[in-house]
N, C-alpha and C positions, 0 to 999 in steps of 0.2 A: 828542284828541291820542293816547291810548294804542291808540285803534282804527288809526289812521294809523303809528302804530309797528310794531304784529303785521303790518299788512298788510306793512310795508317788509321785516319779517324774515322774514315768511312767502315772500314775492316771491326775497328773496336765497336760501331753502331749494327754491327750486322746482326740480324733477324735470329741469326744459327748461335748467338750468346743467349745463355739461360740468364741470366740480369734483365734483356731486354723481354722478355716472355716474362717477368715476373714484372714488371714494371707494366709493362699493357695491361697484366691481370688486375694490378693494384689500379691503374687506372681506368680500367671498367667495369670496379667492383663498384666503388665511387660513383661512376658516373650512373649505375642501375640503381644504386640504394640511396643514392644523395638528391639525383635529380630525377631518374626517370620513376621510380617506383612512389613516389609522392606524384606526381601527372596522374599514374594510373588509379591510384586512389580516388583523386578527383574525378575522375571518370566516371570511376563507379559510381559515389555521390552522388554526380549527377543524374546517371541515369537513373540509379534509385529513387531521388528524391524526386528531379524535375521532368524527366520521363514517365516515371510508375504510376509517382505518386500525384504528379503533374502539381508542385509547388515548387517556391522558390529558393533557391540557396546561397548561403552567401557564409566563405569561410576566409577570416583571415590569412594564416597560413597551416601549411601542413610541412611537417621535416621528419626526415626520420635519421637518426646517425649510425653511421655502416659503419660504427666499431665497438659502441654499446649495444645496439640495435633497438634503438628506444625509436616510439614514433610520438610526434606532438602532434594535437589537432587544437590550433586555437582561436574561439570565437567560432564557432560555429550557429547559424539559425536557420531556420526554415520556417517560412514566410507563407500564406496564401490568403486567398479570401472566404475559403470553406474550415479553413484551421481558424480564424479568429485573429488570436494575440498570436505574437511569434514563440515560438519552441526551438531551445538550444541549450547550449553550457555554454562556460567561458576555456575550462581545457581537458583533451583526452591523451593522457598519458598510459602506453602500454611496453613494458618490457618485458619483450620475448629470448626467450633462452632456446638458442639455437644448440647446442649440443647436447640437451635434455631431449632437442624434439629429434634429433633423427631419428628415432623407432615409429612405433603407430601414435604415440603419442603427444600433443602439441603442449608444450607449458611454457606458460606464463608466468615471470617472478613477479609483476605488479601491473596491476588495471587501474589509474584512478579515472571517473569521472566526477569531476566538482563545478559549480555554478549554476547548475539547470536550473532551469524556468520554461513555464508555460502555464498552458490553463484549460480546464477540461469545463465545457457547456454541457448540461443537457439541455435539449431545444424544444423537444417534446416528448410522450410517452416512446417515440420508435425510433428518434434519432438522437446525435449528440456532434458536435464538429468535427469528431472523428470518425464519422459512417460516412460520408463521403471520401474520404480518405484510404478506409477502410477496401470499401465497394475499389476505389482504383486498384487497390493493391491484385485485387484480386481477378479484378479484369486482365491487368498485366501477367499474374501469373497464372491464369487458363489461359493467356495465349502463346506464355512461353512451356507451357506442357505440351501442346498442338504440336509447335516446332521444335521440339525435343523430346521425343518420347521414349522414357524407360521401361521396362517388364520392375525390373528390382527395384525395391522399396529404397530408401534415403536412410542409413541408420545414422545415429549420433553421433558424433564426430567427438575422439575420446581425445578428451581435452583436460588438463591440468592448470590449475592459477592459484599462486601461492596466499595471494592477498591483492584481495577487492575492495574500492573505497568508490561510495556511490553519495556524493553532497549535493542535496536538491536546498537552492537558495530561496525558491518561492513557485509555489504549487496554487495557483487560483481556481477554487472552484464555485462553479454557476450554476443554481437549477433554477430554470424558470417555468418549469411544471406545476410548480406548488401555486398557486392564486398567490400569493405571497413570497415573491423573488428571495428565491435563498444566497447567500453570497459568504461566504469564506476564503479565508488564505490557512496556506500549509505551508511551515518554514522555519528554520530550516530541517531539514531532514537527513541523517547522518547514517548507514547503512554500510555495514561491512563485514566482510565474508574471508575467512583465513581456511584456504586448502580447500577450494572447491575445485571441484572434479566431475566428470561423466562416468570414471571405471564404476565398475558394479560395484555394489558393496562400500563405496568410498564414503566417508563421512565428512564433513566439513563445519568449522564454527563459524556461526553468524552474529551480529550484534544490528538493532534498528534504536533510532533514537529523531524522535518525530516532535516537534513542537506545532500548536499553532497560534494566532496571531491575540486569540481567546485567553492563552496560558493552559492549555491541555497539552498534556506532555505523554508520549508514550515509548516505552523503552521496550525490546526481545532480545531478548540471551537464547542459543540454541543451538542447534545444529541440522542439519537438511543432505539426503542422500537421493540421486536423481534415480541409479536405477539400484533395485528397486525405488521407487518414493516411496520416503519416511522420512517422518523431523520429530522432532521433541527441544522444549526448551519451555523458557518462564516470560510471560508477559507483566506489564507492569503498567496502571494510568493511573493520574493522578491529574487535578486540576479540576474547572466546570465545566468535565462533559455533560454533565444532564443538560444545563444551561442551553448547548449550544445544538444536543440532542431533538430537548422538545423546540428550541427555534425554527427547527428543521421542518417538525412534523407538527406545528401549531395549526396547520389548516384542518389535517383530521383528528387530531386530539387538540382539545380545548381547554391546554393550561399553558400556563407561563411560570419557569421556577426561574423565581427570583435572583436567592444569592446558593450556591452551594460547590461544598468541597468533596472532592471523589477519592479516595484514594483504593484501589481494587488492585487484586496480580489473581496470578492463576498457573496452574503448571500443564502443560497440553503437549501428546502424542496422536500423531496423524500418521496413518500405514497406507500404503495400497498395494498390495501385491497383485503380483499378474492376472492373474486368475480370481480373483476376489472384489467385493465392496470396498469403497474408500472406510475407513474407519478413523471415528475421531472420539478420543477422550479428554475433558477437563475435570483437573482433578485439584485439589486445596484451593479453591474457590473462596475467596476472602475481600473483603470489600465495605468501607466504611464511610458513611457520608454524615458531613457536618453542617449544621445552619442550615438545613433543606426548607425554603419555602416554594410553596404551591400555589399560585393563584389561578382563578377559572380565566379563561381571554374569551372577549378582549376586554370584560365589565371590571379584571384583575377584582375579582369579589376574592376572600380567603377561602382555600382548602384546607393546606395542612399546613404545618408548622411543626417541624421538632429539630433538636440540639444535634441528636445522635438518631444514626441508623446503621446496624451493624449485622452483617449475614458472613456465618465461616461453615466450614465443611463442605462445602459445597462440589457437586461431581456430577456432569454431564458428561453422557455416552451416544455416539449415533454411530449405527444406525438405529441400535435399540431404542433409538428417542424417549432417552429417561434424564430426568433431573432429580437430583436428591440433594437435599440442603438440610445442614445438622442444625442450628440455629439463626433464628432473626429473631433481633433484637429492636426494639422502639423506645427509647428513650426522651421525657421531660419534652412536651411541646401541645400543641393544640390540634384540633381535628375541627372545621366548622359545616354540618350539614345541616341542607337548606331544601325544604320543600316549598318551589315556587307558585305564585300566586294560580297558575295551571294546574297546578298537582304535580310538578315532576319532581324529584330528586334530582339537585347541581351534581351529584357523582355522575349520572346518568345522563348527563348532556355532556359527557366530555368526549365521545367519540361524537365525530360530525355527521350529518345523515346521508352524505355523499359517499360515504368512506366506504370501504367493499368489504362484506363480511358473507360470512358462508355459511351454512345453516350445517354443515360434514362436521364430525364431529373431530377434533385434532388427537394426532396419533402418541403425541406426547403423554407419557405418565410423569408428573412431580406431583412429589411427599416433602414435607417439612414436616422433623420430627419434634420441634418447640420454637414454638412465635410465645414472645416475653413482652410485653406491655408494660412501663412504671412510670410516673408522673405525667401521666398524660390527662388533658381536659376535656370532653368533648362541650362541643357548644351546638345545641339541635333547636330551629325556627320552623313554624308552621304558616306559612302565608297564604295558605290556598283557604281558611277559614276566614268569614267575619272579622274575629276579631282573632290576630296573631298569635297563637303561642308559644313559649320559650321555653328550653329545658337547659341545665348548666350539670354536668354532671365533672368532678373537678379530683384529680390525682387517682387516674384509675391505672391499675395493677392488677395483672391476669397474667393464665402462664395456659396454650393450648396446646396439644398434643399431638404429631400425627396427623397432621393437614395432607387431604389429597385428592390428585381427582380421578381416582378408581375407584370403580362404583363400588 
């Protein structure tokens, strides 16, 4: 009786039932997408990162779910001692749509990367922490051309994603070029892209939104198509870029702006067709700064001083290299120049004498068709004399015409 039993259970377990052939399949679907296809990832990882690139890596986990088909990557860094600080997120989520992609086409219904951090050096005029880095990559890949060689070129891999989220939590950067260490943070930084593609002709919306640690804020509305490239859209800043601008470039220009508020946007088309020059236009160029003070560095002696500064119309074309600007405006504030006890003019010492200038003349044409002047002061010293003297010239109001620099 119990022989006649095993055979009966044995018979129901046989190999030649379609139950059990769908059961192996379900359990080595599983077992490729749950457990082995996350190994192979790290694999890669590694070899890319700690092979290639020869740094370090260190990832929490990796999973993918073989019924969504979503993959997690989380905590990821890479570590070295030619990179600096470390470089990573905190997680990469991507959900692939498996039955959009059986044709040529691969899509994505969502990419997010959120948490990144890292920090970009430059170290001198010819390196940065990522030239060595760089230099590996590329040792690595001449010597995997050597041992793989193709006749046919690599085309773009046509790819669909319906929505991209790119959140950088802290972007540090370092120039230690300047005689005077530059140093800022960027953060957070908020970047996303609805219906990007590789098909020709495809267009996609992008949105950027960048803060930094300064309070300079910069927003892109727009769109970007890879083949051909082409984008157009509206940029937007607001906050103390000058401030943090000439901080930058104080060693070759010799001011310091105090307090000021920027507020600028602009509407920009960029093409490059096959066979053609990149081309770039900005067009409605508008930009208005408030409380702009100037002082000379490092004596912080006064420059300028005014309430308002206001430039609209404005349109720049390259490769024509023309700028045209409908008005600038100068409103209520101070001007103070100062001929020093040498004879120079303080305008005239604010580029540094290190600084690299070129005797060629620039190929750029700008016209402004009216500069507007109204309560403005000037205050003019003569120190190179005996005995000093002073000029006050007080609420000047001018209107000029037609400024430019073709002959």
């Amino acid at each position: 009786m119990m022989k006649e039993t095993a055979i009966k259970y044995l018979a129901w377990l046989s190999w030649r039932r379609p139950w059990i052939w769908l059961l192996g399949l379900f359990l080595l679907y599983n077992l490729a997408l749950g457990v082995i296809a996350p190994m192979v990832i790290k694999n890669q990882l590694d070899d890319l990162v700690v092979k290639r690139l020869k740094l370090n890596l260190d990832v929490d986990d990796i999973s993918i779910n073989p019924y969504t088909l979503t993959l997690n990557i989380d905590n990821l860094k890479i570590s070295g001692k030619e990179l600096g600080q470390p470089l990573g997120f905190s997680k990469l989520f991507i959900n692939f749509q498996l039955w959009d992609s059986l044709g040529d086409t691969w899509t994505i219904q969502e990419a997010y990367l959120t948490g990144v951090y890292g920090e970009f050096k430059r170290i001198n005029t010819k390196s940065n922490n990522f030239t060595g880095i760089i230099n590996n990559w590329i040792a690595s890949a001449t010597e995997t051309a050597t041992t793989e060689k193709s006749d046919s070129p690599q085309a773009i891999p046509q790819l669909r994603i319906e929505d991209i989220k790119l959140q950088i939590a802290k972007l540090k950067i370092v120039d230690q070029v300047p005689k005077s260490r530059f140093e800022t943070e960027l953060g957070p930084i908020e970047f996303q892209i609805n219906q990007f593609s590789t098909l020709p002709n495809a267009t996609g919306k992008q949105s950027l939104l960048l803060k930094t640690s300064t309070g300079v804020e910069l927003s892109w509305l727009g769109n970007l198509s890879l083949t051909p490239f082409s984008s157009q859209g509206d940029v937007k800043l607001a906050g103390p870029a000058l401030t943090t601008l000439a901080d930058y470039l104080k060693d070759d220009f010799k001011i310091a702006i105090a307090t000021t508020n920027l507020q600028a946007k602009f509407h920009y088309a960029i093409t490059k067709p096959e066979k053609a020059d990149l081309k770039v236009r900005l067009s409605a160029i508008d930009a208005n700064v408030q409380n702009l003070k100037v002082n000379q560095y490092p004596d912080r002696s006064p420059l300028v001083a005014l309430k308002q500064i206001h430039l609209s119309g404005g349109e720049l074309k390259w490769p024509e290299a023309s700028f045209h600007l409908q008005n600038i405006q100068l409103n209520d504030g101070d001007v103070w120049a100062t001929i020093t006890p040498q004879g120079q003019l303080n305008f005239t010492q604010l580029i540094a004498e290190n600084s690299e200038s070129s005797n060629e003349s620039s190929p750029w044409h700008v016209v402004n068709e009216l500069l507007s002047v109204s309560g403005v002061n000037f205050h003019y010293v003569d120190q190179s004399t005996t005995t000093p003297s002073q000029i006050e010239v007080e609420n000047i109001a001018l209107n000029v015409k037609n400024l430019g620099t073709k002959a």
